[in-house]
C-alpha positions as CSV (number, residue, x, y, z in Angstrom):
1,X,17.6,-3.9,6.8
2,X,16.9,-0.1,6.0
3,X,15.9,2.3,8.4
4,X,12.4,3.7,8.2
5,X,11.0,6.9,9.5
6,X,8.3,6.6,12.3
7,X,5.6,8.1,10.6
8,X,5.3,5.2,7.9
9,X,5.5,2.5,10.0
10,X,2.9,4.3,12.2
11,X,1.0,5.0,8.5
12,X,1.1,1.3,7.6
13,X,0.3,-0.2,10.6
14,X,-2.9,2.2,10.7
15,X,-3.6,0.8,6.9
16,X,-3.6,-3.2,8.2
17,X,-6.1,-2.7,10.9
18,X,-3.7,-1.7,14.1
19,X,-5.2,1.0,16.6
20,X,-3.0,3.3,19.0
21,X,-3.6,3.7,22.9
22,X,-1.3,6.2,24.6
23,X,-0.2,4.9,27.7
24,X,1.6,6.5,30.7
25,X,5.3,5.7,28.9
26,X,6.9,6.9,26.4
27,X,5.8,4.5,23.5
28,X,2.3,4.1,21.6
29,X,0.7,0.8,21.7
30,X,-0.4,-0.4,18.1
31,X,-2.6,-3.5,18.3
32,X,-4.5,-5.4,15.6
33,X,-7.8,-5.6,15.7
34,X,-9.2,-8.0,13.0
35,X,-13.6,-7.6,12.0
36,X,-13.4,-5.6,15.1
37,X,-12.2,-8.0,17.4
38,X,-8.6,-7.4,19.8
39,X,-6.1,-9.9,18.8
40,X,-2.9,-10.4,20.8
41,X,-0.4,-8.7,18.0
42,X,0.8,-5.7,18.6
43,X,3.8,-3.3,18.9
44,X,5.0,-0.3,20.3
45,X,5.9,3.0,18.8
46,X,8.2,5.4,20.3
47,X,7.3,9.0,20.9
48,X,10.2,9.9,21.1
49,X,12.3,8.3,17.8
50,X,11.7,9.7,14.2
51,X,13.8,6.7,12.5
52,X,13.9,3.0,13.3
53,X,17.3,0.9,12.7
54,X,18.3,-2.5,12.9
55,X,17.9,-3.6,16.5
56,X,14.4,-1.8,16.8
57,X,12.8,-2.8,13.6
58,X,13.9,-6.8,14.7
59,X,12.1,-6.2,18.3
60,X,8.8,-4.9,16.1
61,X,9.4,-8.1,13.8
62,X,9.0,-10.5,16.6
63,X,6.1,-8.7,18.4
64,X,4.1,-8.8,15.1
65,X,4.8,-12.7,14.4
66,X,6.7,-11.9,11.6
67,X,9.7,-14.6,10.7
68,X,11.7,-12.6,8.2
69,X,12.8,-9.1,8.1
70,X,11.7,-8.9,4.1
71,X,8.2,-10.1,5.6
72,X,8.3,-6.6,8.1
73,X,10.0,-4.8,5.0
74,X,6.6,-6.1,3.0
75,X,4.4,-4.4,5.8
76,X,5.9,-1.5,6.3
77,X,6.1,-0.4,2.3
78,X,2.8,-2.0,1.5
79,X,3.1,-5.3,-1.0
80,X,1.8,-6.8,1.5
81,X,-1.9,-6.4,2.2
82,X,-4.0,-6.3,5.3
83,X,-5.7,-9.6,4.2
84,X,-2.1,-11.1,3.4
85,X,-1.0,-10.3,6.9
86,X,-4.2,-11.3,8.7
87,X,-3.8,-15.1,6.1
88,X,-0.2,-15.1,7.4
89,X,-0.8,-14.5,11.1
90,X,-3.6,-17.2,11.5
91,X,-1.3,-19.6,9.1
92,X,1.2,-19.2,12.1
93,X,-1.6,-19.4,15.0
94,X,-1.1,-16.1,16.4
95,X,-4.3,-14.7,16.0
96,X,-7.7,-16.9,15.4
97,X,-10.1,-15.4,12.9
């Protein structure tokens, strides 16, 4: 998988629907929110990290539900739309709409 600079996964994330909260730690939390409504997928962004690699874009593959790493590749460079990925996560039962 290629690595990809923080701000657009951060970018694309924002496009599908996910919403920051700082915390106390060193990450950003991005959760989905779907017709305004806080679903349980999220993932967390690094403050600290300006490009993600192998082992850290697989840990944000499996906190979004995703199964592949072509579908996170899909997200995070756009083919896939918001409405793809909200079909996709309710297909697989992670988030109810």
């Amino acid at each position: 998988m290629p690595t990809h600079k923080k701000r657009e996964i951060i970018s694309s994330l924002t496009k599908k629907g996910f919403i920051s909260k700082k915390g106390k730690s060193k990450h950003i939390k991005y959760t989905l929110y779907v017709q305004g409504k806080k679903t349980g997928v999220f993932t967390w962004v690094s403050h600290g990290l300006d490009e993600y690699e192998d082992r850290l874009l697989n840990a944000m593959r499996k906190e979004l539900h995703l199964e592949t790493s072509q579908e996170l590749e899909d997200l995070i460079e756009c083919p896939m739309s918001k409405e793809a990925l909200i079909a996709l996560l309710t297909q697989r039962g992670a988030i109810k709409v």
